[in-house]
N, C-alpha and C positions, 0 to 999 in steps of 0.2 A: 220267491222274489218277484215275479212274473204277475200273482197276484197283487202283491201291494202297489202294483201302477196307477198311479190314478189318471184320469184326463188329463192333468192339473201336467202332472211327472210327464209323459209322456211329451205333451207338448213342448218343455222345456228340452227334454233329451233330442226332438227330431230338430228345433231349431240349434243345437249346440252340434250336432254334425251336420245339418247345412251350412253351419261358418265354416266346421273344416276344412269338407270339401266344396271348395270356392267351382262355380265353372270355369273355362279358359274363355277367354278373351277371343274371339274371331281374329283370324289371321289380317292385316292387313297390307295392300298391294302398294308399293313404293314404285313401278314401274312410270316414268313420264310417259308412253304409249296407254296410263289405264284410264285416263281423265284429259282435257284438252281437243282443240278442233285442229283439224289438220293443218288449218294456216298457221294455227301456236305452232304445230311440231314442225312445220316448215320457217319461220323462222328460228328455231330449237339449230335446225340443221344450217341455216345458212350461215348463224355463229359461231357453230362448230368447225366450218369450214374457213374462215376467220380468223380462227384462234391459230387453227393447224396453218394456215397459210403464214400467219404472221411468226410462228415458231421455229417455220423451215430459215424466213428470212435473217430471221434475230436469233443465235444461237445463244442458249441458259448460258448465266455469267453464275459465278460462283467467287463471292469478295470481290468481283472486279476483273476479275481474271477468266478469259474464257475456258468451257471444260472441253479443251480440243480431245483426250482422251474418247468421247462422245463421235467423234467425225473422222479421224485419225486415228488406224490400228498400231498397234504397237511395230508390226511388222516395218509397217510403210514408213515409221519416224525410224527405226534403227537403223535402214536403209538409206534415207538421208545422211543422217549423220555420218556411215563410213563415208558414201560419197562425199561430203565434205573433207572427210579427214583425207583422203587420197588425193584430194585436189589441192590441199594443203601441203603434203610431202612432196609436190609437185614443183608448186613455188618458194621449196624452201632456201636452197640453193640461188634462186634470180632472184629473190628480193628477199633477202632478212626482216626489213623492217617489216614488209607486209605480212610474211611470215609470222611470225611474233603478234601482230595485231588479231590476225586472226585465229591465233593458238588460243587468245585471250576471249574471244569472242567463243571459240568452240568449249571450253571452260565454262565460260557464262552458261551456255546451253545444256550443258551436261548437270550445272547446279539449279538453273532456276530462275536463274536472272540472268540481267542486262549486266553489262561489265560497263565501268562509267569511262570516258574518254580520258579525264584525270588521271584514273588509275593507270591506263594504256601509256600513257605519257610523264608517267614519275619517274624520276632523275633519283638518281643513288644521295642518301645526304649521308653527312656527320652527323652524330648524337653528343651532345653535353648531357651526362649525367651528373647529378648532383645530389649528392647523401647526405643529409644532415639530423644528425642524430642527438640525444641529450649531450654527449661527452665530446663530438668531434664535427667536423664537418669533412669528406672526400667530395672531389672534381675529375671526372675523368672523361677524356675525350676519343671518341673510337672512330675509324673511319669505315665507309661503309662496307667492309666486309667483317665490321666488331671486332677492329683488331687496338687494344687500346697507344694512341697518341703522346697523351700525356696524361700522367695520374699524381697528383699529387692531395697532401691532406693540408690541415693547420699545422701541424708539428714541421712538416719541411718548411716552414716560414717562421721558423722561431717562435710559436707558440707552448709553451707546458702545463699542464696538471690543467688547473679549470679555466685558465687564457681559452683554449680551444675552442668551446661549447661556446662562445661569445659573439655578436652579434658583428662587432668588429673583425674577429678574425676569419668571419666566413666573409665578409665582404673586401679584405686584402686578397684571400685566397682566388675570387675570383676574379676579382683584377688582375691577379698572379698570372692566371691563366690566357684572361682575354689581350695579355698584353704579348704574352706569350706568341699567341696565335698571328697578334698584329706586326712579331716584329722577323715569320717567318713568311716571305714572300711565297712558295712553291703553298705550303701548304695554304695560304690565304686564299692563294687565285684555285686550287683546286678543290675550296667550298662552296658547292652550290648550290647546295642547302643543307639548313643546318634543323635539330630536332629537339628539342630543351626537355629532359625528363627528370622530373623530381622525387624525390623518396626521404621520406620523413617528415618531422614536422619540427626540428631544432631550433634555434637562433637562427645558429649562419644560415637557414633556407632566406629569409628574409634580407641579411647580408647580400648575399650572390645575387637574390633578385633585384637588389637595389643598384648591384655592381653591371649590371646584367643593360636595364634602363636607363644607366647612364650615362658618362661620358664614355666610359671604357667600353662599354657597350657595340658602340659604331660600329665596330669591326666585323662582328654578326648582325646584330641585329634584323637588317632590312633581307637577309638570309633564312632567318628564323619562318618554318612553313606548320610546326607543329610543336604544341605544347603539353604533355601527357605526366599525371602521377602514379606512378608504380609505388605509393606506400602500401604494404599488406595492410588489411583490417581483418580483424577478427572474427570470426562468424561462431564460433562453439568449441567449432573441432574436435578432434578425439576426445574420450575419458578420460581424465586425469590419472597421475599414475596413485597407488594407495598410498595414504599419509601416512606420517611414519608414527610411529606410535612407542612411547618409552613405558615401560613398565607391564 
């Protein structure tokens, strides 16, 4: 085989493994000390010093929020805290109220946040629930320990069969009520706010709201500090159970 080489052979076989084996490339030096006059590398440094000075000043913010973890060991924050808390079973006794303020404040700090002053200073309200459904409309009034007031439907008002589900009879119903409430002096003067929550989406919602707005209304209304709906909606939920199947 050695025989039949020609010049011709040859020279193609020595150039087909110099492609293979390629040389390496020479290393090269990424050092900022391999290239540059020492006045470059002297302001290199006075930047540096710059950077770190201005780092010491201004501690990394992460979203906004300083990363006190970074500066403050865990040690030293848990040991505030009991302090705190001991100076608080302190004045729990001489001042309630302040007590309580700052229970609320120690809470804040334990979750993550600020506790808003509103919140610190929310007064107990009544709830007006209102349900109103395809077939019926219910009103029930709870005081603030959810203990119900007054509960009444459309059918305690003379309504039957599909009278109920009516746009009129959810708006007697809550006249029923607001008149109710107007013509009991104790419990009028001891609302001092009141919380409107709705659920479903029947006639009577509309009814009540209209009863709510209006003349009958006066009695809450200017009490009225929140408005919230509790109708379920649907999201998927579990698997259905299996269809039933004849035959």
């Amino acid at each position: 085989m050695s025989a039949l080489r020609t010049p011709i052979t040859r020279t193609i076989l020595s150039s087909i493994s110099s492609c293979r084996t390629r040389p390496l490339l020479p290393l090269q030096s990424f050092s900022t000390t391999a290239t540059g006059s020492i006045e470059g590398r002297g302001r290199d440094n006075k930047f540096d010093d710059l950077i770190s000075e201005q780092s010491r000043k201004d501690p990394p913010r992460k979203g906004g929020v300083d990363l006190v973890d970074n500066y403050l060991s865990e040690g030293a924050r848990q040991d505030t805290l009991a302090k705190q808390l001991r100076e608080n079973e302190t004045i729990r006794n001489t001042d309630p109220e302040g007590h309580q303020k700052r229970q609320n404040e120690l809470l804040g700090m334990l979750r993550g946040m600020d506790v808003t002053q509103s919140l610190v200073g929310e007064q107990p309200a009544h709830c007006l629930h209102i349900y109103s459904h395809k077939h019926n409309t219910h009103i029930t009034l709870t005081d603030p320990k959810h203990e119900a007031i007054i509960n009444v439907s459309t059918g305690n008002l003379g309504f039957r069969k599909s009278g109920r589900k009516t746009f009129d009879a959810g708006y007697q119903l809550a006249a029923f009520v607001l008149n109710k409430i107007a013509g009991n002096n104790s419990l009028r003067e001891n609302m001092k706010q009141v919380h409107l929550s709705f659920r479903g989406f029947g006639q009577g919602r509309e009814g009540a709201t209209k009863a709510i707005v209006g003349t009958e209304g006066m009695v809450i209304r200017n009490k009225v500090r929140k408005v919230t709906d509790v109708t379920p909606i649907a999201h998927g939920g579990p698997r259905g159970s299996k269809p039933r199947r004849l035959g």
